[in-house]
C-alpha beads as a LAMMPS data file, in Angstrom:
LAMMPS data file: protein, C-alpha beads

100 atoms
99 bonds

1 atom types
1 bond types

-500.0 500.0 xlo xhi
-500.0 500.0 ylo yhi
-500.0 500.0 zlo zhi

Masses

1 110.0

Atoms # bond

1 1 1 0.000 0.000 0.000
2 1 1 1.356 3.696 -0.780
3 1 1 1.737 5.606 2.484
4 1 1 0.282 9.373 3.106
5 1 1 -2.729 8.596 0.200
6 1 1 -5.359 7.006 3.036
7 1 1 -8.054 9.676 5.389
8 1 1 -7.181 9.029 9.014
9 1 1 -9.434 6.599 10.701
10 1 1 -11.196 7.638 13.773
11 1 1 -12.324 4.412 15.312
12 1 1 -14.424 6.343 18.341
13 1 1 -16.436 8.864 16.038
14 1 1 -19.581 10.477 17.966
15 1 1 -22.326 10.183 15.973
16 1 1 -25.354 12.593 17.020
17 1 1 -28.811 13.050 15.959
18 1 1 -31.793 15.659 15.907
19 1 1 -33.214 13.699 18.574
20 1 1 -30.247 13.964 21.073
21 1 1 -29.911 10.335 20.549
22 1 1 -25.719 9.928 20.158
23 1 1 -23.807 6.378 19.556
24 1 1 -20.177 5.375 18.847
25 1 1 -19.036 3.519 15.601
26 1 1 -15.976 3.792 13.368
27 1 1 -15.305 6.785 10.134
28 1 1 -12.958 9.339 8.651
29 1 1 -14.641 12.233 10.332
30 1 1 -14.289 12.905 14.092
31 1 1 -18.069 13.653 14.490
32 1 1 -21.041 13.477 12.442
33 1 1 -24.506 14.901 12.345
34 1 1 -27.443 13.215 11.411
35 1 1 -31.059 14.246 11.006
36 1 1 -32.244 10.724 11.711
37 1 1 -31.150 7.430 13.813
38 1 1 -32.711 4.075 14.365
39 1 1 -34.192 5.724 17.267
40 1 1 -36.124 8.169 15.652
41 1 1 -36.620 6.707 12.056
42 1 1 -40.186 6.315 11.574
43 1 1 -39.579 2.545 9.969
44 1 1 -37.814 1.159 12.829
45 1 1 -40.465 3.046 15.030
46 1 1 -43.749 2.155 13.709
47 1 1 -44.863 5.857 13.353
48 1 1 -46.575 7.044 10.535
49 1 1 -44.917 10.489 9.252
50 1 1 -42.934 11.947 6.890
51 1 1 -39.552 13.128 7.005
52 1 1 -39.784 16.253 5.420
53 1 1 -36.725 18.401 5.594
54 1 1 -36.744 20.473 2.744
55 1 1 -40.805 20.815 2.514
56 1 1 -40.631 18.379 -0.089
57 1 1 -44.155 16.842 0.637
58 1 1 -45.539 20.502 0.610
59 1 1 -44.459 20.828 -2.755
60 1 1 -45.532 17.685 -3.813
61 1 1 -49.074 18.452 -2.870
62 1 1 -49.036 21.830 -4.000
63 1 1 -48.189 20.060 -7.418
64 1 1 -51.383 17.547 -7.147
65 1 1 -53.364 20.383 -6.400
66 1 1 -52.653 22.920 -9.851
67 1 1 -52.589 19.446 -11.585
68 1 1 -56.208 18.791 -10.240
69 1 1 -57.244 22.466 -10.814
70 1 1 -55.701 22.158 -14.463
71 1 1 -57.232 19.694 -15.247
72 1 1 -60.569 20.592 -14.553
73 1 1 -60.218 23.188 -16.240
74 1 1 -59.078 21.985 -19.826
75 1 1 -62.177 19.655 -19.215
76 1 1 -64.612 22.530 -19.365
77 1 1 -62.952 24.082 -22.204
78 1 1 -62.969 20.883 -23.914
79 1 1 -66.971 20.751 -23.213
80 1 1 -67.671 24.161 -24.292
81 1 1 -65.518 23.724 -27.187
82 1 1 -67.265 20.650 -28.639
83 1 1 -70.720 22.658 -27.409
84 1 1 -69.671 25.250 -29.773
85 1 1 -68.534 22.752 -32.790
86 1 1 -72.677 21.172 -32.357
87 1 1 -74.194 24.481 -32.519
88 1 1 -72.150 25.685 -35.370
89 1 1 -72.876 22.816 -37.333
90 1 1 -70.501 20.933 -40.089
91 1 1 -67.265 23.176 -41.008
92 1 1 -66.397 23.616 -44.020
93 1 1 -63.216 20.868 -43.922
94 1 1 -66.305 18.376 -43.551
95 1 1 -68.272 19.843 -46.406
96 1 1 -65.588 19.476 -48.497
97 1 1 -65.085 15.887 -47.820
98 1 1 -68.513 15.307 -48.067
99 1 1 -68.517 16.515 -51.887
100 1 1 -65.556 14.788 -53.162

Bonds

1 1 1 2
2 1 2 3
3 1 3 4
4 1 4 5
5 1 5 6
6 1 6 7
7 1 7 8
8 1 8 9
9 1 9 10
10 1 10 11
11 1 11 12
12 1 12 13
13 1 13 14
14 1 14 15
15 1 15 16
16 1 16 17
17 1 17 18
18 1 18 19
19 1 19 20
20 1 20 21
21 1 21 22
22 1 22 23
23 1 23 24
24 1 24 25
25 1 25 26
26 1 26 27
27 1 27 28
28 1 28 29
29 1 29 30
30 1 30 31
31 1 31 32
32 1 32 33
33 1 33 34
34 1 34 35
35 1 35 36
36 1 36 37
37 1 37 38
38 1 38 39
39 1 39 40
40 1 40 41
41 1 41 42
42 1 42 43
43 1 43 44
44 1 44 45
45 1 45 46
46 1 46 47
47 1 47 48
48 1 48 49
49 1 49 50
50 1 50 51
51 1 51 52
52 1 52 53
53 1 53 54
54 1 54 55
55 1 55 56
56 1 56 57
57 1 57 58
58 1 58 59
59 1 59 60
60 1 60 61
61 1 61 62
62 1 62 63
63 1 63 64
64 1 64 65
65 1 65 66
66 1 66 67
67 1 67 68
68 1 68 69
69 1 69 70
70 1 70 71
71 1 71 72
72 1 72 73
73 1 73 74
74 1 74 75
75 1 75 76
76 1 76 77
77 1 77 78
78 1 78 79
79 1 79 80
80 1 80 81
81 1 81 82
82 1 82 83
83 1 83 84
84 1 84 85
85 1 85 86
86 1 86 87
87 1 87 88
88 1 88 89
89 1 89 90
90 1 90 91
91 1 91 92
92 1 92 93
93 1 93 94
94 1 94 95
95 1 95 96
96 1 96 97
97 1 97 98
98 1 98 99
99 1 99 100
């Protein structure tokens, strides 16, 4: 193995967490910061909730929403489109087609 190319190896790095929860395990960095353990992860809890740290489920919904909205109203434009075509009768692509 080359010498001077490896990170130093911190076998005792303090690992801490949102929670306050802290443990002891082996890295390249002295301490690290986590937003969630296996004391507070809702999998290994059984809660029901989302980690959302950047308001990503906000956005998510948000996005649903203006779909939903959207969508709706394309619909109505559709209906009041083909309302319009009835009224108006054949055009005159269709007359055409009907003479040749």
């Amino acid at each position: 193995m080359k010498t001077k190319i490896h990170p130093s190896y911190f076998p005792e790095a303090r690992v801490t967490c949102s929670c306050g929860n802290t443990f002891i395990t082996g890295s390249t960095k002295q301490s690290i910061t986590v937003e969630v353990c296996h004391k507070c992860h809702p999998f290994y809890t059984g809660e029901h909730r989302f980690l959302d740290t950047k308001g990503r489920v906000d956005t998510f919904q948000k996005k649903q929403e203006t779909a939903k909205k959207y969508k709706e109203t394309q619909a109505s434009k559709k209906k009041k489109k083909t309302q319009k075509e009835e009224r108006e009768g054949k055009s005159l692509k269709e007359l055409l087609r009907e003479a040749a």
